[in-house]
Structures are given as C-alpha cells and as structure tokens.
C-alpha positions as CSV (number, residue, x, y, z in Angstrom):
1,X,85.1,-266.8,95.5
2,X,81.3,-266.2,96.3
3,X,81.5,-264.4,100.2
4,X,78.9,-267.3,100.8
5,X,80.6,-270.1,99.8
6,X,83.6,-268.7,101.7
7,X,81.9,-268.9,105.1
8,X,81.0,-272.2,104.2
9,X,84.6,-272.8,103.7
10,X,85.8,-271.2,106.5
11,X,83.3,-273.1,109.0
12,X,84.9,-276.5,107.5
13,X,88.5,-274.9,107.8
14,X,88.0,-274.2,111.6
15,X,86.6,-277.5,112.1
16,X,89.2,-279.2,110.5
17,X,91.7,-277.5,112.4
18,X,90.7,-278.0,115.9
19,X,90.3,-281.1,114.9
20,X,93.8,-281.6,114.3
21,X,94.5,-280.1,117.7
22,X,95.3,-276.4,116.4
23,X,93.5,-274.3,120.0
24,X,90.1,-273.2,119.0
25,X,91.3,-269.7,119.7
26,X,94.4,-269.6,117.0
27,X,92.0,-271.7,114.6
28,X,89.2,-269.2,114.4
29,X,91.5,-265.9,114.9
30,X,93.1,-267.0,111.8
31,X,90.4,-268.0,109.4
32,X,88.5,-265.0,110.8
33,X,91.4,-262.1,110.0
34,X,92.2,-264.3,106.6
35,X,88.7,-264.2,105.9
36,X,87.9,-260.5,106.5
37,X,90.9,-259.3,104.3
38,X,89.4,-261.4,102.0
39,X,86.1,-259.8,101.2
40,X,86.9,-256.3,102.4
41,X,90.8,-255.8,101.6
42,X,94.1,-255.4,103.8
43,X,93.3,-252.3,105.5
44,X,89.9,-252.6,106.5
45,X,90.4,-256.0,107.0
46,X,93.0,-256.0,109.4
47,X,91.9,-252.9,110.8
48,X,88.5,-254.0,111.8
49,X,90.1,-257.6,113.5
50,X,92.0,-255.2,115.6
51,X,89.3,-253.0,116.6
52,X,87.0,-256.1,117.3
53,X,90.1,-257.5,119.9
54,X,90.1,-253.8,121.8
55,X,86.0,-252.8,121.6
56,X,84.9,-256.4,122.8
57,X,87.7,-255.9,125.8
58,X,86.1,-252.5,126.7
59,X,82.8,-253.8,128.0
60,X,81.9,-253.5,131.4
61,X,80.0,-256.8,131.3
62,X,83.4,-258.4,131.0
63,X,85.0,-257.5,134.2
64,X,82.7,-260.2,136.1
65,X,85.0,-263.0,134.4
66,X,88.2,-262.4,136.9
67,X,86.1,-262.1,139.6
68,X,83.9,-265.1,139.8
69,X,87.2,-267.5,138.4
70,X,89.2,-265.6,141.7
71,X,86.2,-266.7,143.6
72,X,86.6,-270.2,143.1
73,X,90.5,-270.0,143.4
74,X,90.3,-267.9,146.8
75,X,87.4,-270.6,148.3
76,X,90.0,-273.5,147.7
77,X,92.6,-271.8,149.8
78,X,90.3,-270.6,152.1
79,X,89.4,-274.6,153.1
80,X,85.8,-273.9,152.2
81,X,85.7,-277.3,149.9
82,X,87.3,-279.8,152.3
83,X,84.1,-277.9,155.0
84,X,81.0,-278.8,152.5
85,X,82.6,-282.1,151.5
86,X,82.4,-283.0,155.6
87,X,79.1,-281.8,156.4
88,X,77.8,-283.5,153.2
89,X,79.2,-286.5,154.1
90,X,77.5,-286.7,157.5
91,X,74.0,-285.9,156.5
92,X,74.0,-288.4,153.5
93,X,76.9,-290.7,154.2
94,X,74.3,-293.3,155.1
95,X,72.5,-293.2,151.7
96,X,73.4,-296.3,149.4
97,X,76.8,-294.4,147.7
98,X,76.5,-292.0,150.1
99,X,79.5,-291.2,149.9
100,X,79.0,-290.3,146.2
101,X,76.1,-288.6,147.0
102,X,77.6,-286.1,149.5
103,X,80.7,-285.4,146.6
104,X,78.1,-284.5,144.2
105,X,76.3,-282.0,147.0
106,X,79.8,-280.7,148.0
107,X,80.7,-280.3,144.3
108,X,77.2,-278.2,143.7
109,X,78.1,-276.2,146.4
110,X,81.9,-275.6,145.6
111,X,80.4,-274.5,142.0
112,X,78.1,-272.1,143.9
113,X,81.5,-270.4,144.8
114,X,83.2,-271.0,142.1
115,X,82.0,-271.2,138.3
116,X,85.2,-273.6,136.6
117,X,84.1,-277.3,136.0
118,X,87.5,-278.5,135.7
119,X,88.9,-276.6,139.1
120,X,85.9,-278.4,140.8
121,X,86.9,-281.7,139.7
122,X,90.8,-281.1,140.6
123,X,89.2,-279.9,143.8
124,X,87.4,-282.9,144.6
125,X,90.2,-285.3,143.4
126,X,92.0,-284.7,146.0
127,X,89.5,-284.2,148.7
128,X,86.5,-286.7,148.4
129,X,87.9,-289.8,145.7
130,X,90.5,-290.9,148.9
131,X,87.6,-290.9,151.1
132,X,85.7,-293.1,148.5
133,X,88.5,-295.8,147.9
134,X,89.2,-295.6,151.9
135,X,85.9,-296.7,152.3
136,X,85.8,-299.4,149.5
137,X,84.0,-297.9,146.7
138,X,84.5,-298.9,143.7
139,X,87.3,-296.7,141.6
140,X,85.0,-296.4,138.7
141,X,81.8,-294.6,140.8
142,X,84.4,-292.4,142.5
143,X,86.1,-291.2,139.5
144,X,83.3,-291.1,137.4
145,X,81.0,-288.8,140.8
146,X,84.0,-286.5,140.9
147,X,84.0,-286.0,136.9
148,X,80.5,-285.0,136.7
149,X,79.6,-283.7,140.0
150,X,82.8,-281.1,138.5
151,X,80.2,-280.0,135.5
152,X,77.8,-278.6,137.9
153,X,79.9,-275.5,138.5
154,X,79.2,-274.5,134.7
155,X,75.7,-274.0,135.4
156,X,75.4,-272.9,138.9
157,X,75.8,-269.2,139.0
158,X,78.9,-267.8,139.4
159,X,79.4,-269.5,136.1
160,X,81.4,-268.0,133.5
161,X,80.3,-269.8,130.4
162,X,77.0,-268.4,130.9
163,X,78.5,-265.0,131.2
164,X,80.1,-265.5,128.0
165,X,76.9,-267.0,126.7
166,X,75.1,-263.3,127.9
167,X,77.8,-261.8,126.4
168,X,77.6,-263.4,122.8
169,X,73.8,-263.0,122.2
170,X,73.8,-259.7,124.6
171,X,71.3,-261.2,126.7
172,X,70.7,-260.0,130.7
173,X,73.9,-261.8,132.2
174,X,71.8,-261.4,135.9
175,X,69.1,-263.0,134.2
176,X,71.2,-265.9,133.1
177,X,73.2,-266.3,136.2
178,X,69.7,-266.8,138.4
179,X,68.4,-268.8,135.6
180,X,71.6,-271.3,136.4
181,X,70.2,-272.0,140.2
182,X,67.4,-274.0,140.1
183,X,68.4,-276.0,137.4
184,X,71.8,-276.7,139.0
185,X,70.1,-277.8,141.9
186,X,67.8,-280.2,140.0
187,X,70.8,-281.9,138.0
188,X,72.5,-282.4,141.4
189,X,69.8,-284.2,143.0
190,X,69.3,-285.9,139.8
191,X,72.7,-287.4,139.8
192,X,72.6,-288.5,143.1
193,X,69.5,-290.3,142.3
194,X,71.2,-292.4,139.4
195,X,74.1,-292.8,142.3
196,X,71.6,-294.3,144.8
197,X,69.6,-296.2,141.9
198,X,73.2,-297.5,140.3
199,X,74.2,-298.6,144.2
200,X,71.1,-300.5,145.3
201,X,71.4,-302.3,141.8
202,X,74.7,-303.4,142.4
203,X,75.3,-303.1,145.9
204,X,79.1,-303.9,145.7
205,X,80.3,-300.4,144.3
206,X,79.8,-299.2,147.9
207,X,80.6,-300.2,151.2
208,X,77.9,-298.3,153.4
209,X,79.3,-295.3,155.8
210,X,78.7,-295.5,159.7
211,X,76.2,-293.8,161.1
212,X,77.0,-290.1,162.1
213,X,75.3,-288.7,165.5
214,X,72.7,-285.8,164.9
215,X,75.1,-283.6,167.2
216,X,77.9,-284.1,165.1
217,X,75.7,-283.2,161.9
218,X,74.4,-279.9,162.8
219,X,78.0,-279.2,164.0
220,X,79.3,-279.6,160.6
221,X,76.3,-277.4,159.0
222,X,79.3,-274.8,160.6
223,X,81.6,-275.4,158.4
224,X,79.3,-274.5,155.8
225,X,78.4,-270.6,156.5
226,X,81.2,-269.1,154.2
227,X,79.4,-271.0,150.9
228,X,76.1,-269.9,152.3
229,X,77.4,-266.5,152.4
230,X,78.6,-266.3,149.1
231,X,75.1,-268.0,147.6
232,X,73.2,-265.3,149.7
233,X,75.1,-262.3,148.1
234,X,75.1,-263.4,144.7
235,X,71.4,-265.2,145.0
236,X,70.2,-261.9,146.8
237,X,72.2,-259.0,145.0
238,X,70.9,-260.3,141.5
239,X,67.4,-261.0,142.2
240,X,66.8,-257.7,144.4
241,X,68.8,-255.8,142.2
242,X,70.9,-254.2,144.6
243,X,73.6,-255.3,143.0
244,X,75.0,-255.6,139.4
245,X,77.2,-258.7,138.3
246,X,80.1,-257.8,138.3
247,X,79.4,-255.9,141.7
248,X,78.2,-259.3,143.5
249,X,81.5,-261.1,142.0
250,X,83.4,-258.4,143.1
251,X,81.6,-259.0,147.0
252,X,82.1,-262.6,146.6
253,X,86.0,-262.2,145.9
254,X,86.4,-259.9,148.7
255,X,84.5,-262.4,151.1
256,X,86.7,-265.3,150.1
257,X,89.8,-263.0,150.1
258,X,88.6,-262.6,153.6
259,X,88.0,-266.7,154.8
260,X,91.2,-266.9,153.2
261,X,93.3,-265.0,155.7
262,X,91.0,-266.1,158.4
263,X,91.7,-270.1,157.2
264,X,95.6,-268.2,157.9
265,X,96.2,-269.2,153.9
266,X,99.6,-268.1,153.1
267,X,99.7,-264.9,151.1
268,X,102.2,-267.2,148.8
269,X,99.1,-269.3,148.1
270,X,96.9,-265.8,147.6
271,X,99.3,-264.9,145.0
272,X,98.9,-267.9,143.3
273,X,95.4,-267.4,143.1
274,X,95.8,-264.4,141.8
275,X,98.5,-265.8,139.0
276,X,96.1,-268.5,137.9
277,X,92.9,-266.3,137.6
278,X,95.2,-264.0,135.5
279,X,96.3,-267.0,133.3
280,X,92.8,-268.3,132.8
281,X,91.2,-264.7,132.1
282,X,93.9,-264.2,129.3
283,X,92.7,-267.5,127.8
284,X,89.0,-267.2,128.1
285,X,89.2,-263.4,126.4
286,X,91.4,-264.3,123.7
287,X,89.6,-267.4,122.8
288,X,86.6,-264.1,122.6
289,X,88.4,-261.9,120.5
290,X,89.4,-264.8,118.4
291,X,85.6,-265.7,118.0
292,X,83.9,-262.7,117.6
293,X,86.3,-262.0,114.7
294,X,85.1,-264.8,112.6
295,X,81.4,-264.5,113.9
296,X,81.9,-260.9,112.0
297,X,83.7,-262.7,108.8
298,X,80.9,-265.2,108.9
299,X,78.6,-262.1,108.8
300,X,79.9,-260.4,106.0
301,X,79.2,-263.7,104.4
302,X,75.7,-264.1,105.2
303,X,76.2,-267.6,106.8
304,X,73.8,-267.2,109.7
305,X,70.9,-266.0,108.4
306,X,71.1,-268.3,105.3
307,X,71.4,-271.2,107.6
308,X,68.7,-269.9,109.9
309,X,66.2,-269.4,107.2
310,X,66.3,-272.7,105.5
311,X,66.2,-274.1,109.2
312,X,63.1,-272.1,109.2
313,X,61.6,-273.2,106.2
314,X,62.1,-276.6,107.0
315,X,58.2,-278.3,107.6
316,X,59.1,-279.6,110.4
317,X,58.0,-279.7,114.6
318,X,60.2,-276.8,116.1
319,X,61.1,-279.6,119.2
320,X,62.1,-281.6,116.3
321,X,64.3,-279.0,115.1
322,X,65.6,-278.2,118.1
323,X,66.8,-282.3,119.1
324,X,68.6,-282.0,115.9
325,X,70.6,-278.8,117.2
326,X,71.4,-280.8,120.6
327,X,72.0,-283.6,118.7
328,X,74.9,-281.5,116.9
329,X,76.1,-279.9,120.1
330,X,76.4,-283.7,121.5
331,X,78.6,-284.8,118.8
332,X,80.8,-281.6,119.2
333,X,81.0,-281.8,122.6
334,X,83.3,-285.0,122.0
335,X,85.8,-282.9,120.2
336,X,85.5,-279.6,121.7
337,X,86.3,-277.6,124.5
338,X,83.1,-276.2,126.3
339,X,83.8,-272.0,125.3
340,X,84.7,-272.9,121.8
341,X,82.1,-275.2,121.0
342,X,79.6,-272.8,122.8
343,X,81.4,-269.3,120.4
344,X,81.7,-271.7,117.5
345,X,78.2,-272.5,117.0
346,X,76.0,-269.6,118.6
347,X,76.5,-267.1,115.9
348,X,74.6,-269.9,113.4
349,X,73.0,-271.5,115.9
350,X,71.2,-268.9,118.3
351,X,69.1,-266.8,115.0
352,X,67.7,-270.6,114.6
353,X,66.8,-270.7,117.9
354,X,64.8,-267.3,118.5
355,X,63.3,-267.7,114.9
356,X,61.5,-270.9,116.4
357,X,60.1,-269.3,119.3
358,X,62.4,-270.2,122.4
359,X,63.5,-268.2,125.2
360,X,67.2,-267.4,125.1
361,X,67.8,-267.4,128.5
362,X,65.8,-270.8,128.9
363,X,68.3,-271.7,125.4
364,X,71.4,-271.0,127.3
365,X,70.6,-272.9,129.9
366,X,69.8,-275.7,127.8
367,X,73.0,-275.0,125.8
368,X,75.1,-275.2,129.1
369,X,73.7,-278.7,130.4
370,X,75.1,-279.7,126.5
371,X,78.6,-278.4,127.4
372,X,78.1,-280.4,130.8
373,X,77.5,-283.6,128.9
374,X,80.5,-282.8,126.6
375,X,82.9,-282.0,129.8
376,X,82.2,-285.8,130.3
377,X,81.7,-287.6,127.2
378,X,85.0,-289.3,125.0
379,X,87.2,-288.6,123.6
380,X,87.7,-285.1,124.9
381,X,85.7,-285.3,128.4
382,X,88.0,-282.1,129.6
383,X,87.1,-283.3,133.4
384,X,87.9,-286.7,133.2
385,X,91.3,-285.8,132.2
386,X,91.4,-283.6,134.7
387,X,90.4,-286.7,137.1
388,X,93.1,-289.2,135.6
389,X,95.7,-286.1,136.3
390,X,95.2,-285.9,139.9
391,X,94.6,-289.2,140.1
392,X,96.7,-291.5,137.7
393,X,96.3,-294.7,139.2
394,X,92.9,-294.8,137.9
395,X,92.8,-295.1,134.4
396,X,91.4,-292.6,131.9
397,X,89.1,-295.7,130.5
398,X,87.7,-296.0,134.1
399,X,86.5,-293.1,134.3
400,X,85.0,-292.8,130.5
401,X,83.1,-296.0,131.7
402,X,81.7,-295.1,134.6
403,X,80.3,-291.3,133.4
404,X,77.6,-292.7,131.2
405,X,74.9,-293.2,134.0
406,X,75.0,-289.7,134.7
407,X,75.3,-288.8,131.0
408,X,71.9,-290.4,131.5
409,X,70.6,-288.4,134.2
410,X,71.5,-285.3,132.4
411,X,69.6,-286.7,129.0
412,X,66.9,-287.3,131.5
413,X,67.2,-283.2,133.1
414,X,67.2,-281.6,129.7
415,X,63.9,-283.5,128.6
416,X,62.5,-282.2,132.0
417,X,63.7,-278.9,131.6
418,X,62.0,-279.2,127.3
419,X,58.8,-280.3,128.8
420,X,58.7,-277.7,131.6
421,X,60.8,-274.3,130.9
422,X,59.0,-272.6,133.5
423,X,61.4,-274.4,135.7
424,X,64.5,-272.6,134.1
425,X,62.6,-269.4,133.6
426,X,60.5,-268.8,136.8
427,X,63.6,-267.0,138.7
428,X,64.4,-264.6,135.6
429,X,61.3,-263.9,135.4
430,X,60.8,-262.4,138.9
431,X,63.5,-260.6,139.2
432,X,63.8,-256.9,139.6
433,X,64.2,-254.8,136.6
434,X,67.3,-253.4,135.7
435,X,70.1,-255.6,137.4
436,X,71.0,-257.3,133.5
C-alpha cells in the first residue's frame, strides 16, 4: 500500500476505534506500532515504538505533570476549596445567581491550584451544588455552573493540557502556562456574566442570598491566602524567571503539602493524594507515548505536510481557514476526551496553523478553550459525567441542558480572543527570557 494512503487509513482506523469506545491511548499505540512495521519492517519498527515510549519519558519538561496534578490533589485536603468557595460567596452572594457566580470564582481559583477540569468539578459537587439547591436554585443552573466553572482549571496555569500542548509542538511551556492567566480570568467573568444575564431573565432559577456584613467579607478574604500564595509563586516564578516550571510546581506541591498538615489532613488522606496523582500521571504519559508513536507513523507517511499544503493552497481568508479547524475540534470534542483529541489532531493540525501566520502560543490557547467547550458539550461532556457521579439525583440530561448558555459565553470569549490576540499574548510576551 502507498505509505500515503496508509496514514490516511490509519487516521480513519483510530477514529473508528475510539469511536467504538477502544481508549484513545490503546487505539493509537496500536495503529501506530502496526503502522511503523509496516513501512519500515519488524525490527526497526518495533524498535523505534520502543525507543519513542523511553526518549519522550526522559524529558525534563515532563516532570512538571505530577507536580501540578499533586497540587490540585494536596489543595483539596488541605480545605483550601471549601475557603475560596466561602469568601466568594460573601462578596458576590448578592449578585442575581450569586450563588453561581461565586462557584464559578471559587472554581477559577481552585484551577489556579490545581490544573484537572474534572477534579474541579468533583470538587465543587460536593461543596457549592448543596449550597445552590439549599438556597432554591434551580438544579439545572447548579449542575450546569459546577460543569463548566470545572473547565476553567484547563486553562488557568497550573494546567496540564497546556503542558502537553508545549510539549507536542516544543513550544516555551512558561510561556504557555502565563499565556493561560488572563484569558482564564476573562472566561470566568464571562460566565458569570451569562449567569447574571440568564438570572435577571428568568428570575426563578435563583432565590437571592442575604446580605453578608463588610466585616464578615474581609474576614473571609482570610481563608483565601494559601490560593494566593500558590498564584504568586507560579504567576511570579514564571514571569521573573526565577524559576523554571517544573521548579514553581515543585514550590506549589511543597506549599500545599504544607496547608495540608496545617488543615491537620490525615497522612491516610496525603497518601491518597499521592496514589491518585500516580494513577493519573501513568495515564496522561501513556496516552503520550501512545501518540507520539503514531504522530511518527503518520510522518513516515507524509500525512501532515500533505494536508498542510493543500490547506495552504486553498484561496481562501486564513480566519476562514481557521473557523473550519475549530469547527472540526468542536465536533470532536463530542466524542473525545480533551488529551486525545488535543495529541490526535496537532501533528496535522498545528503545520496548518503556523503556515497561516498564527502565534502558537496564542493557538494553544485557542485550542484549550476548544477542549473546554468539549469537556461540556454531549454526548461525551467528561465534566458533566463527572457532575451526575457525585451527584445522581440530578440527571445527566439536566445538566447537558443547562451548559449551553455558557457554551455560549465561551463561543463569545474565543471570538474576543480572534479579534484581539494581544490579550492572550501580552503576558508571554513580557516575560523574562529563558524561563521556557
């Protein structure tokens, strides 16, 4: 078979399988070793998938995974979410959906300590969705804040999917991590926009909150020092330079470690921490290896640059261009899981992307509001699921119905961020040289 016309296969093989619910990680790992023997032999074949799996664990780069997932993990036992939650709610509890309103703030600042969508939304599940129905609200706002206000932690740095994003296109993972903040910040305040919009229209979803004294509010602002602390090491060791990374993971591990035994969390719980940032590094690196093994099949193939050329040559406005290529990543996102869509498509994908012009660090950005939308959007909306879990009294349908609006207010960021990319690329841009 022509090697071309078997990375065209292959592309449609993987597809198809993950489609049929084999993991994304056991999908590509197998068309990509099939594959390379194919068109190079046995040996070499299976002698370069294995090579791939051992250089790709080697790099240095890699290490910061662990640390910002152990983050997140360590800042749940260490009470920091129930703390932002509280002083969120008494600043903006008075807003129309306040209560909403100060979940999605809480959940932009667990993600600021955490980097895992899904672990925010199990987080705020528990915490904030009882509060909502306690107060009245309507089940389908509370599940529906909780699922979304979950995807901010994907794009506020620490956030591993743009680490692995870095990783892929070896682009400046400090660069990407700082590009993250601002526009995190901007999706948050944009979602609780739609909330207070979507309340005042229909002023039944939510009973209003009583009114909090100032003295009580700056008290809570207390509560809020350990996320602040966090923000402050990785926002200040990236941008100064002081610090590398995987250096200002490894300080924002050691901090929480620290609130942790000061919040008296059993070392039981620590443990498990531990065990479950284990479990969910060996999935996110072998769902790598698995990846980059095919993206090399595919290269032998010469399916990238083929596609990215006659994308090229297309007469066609490069915006144009590039709505078709979120467009794609908005139907995949149904069926896909966020790190497999993202290692899936880039190798094609990302040559397209820099032949037209565009930043990649403003791209992966862009990219990673896509995966948002996806963690959201049926049938596959990972954080919903996660929502119905913790919460099975609320049906899964419930909370499909109610994400849309701020499916909306995300359609609504990424045209902002289009029009502007100043806004995504300002921080990147002034940072000190070196700290990539």
């Amino acid at each position: 078979m022509d090697p071309l016309a078997a990375g065209f296969f292959a592309c449609g093989g993987v597809i198809i399988l993950t489609l049929l619910g084999v993991r994304i990680a056991f999908a590509a790992g197998i068309t990509g070793v099939l594959g390379l023997i194919a068109v190079r032999g046995w040996g070499p074949g299976t002698g370069l998938s294995g090579l791939l799996a051992y250089s790709e664990s080697t790099h240095y780069t890699l290490s910061v995974l662990p640390m910002f997932v152990l983050i997140g993990y360590l800042a749940f036992h260490a009470g920091l979410t129930q703390g932002a939650f509280y002083a969120a709610r008494c600043w903006l509890g008075r807003l129309p959906g306040g209560l909403a309103v100060a979940t999605v703030f809480a959940a932009a600042g667990f993600g600021a300590v955490s980097g895992a969508s899904t672990a925010s939304a199990a987080v705020f599940s528990r915490v904030s969705i009882p509060e909502m129905l306690r107060y009245g609200y309507d089940k389908r706002l509370a599940a529906a804040t909780v699922a979304a206000g979950g995807t901010l932690a994907s794009l506020i740095p620490p956030s591993a999917i743009l680490v692995i994003y870095g990783i892929i296109v070896e682009q400046s993972v400090g660069a990407l991590l700082l590009a993250g903040f601002i526009p995190g910040a901007i999706s948050a305040v944009n979602y609780a926009l739609i909330i207070v919009f979507w309340c005042k229209l229909n002023p039944k979803l939510a009973t209003p909150m009583p009114n909090v004294d100032f003295r009580e509010k700056v008290r809570s602002l207390g509560q809020t020092w350990g996320i602040l602390a966090v923000i402050g090491i990785i926002l200040g060791g990236l941008y100064t330079g002081w610090m590398t990374p995987t250096e200002v993971g490894g300080a924002g591990a050691f901090i929480m470690f620290c609130l942790a035994l000061a919040h008296r969390a059993r070392w039981s719980t620590i443990w498990a921490a531990v065990r479950e940032t284990s479990k969910l590094t060996v999935m996110i690196f072998t769902i790598i290896w698995s990846i980059l093994i095919l993206v090399r099949f595919l290269g032998f193939t010469g399916v990238p640059s083929t596609v990215s050329e006659w994308i090229g040559s297309l007469d066609m406005p490069r915006v144009a261009i590039l709505l078709m290529i979120l467009a794609l990543y908005f139907v995949l996102g149904m069926f896909l899981d966020g790190i497999g869509m993202l290692l899936l498509t880039l190798p094609v994908v990302y040559p397209i992307v820099i032949k037209l012009g565009y930043d990649p660090i403003w791209f992966g950005i862009i990219v990673v509001k896509m995966v948002e939308i996806g963690l959201v959007t049926p049938p596959v909306g990972l954080n919903c699921f996660v929502v119905n879990g913790v919460r099975p009294d609320i049906p899964l349908s419930t909370v499909f119905a109610g994400v849309w609006p701020f499916v909306v207010a995300d359609c609504v960021t990424i045209a902002l961020f289009i029009a502007f990319p100043e806004i995504v690329t300002f921080l990147p841009n002034s940072m000190a040289p070196g700290n990539g």
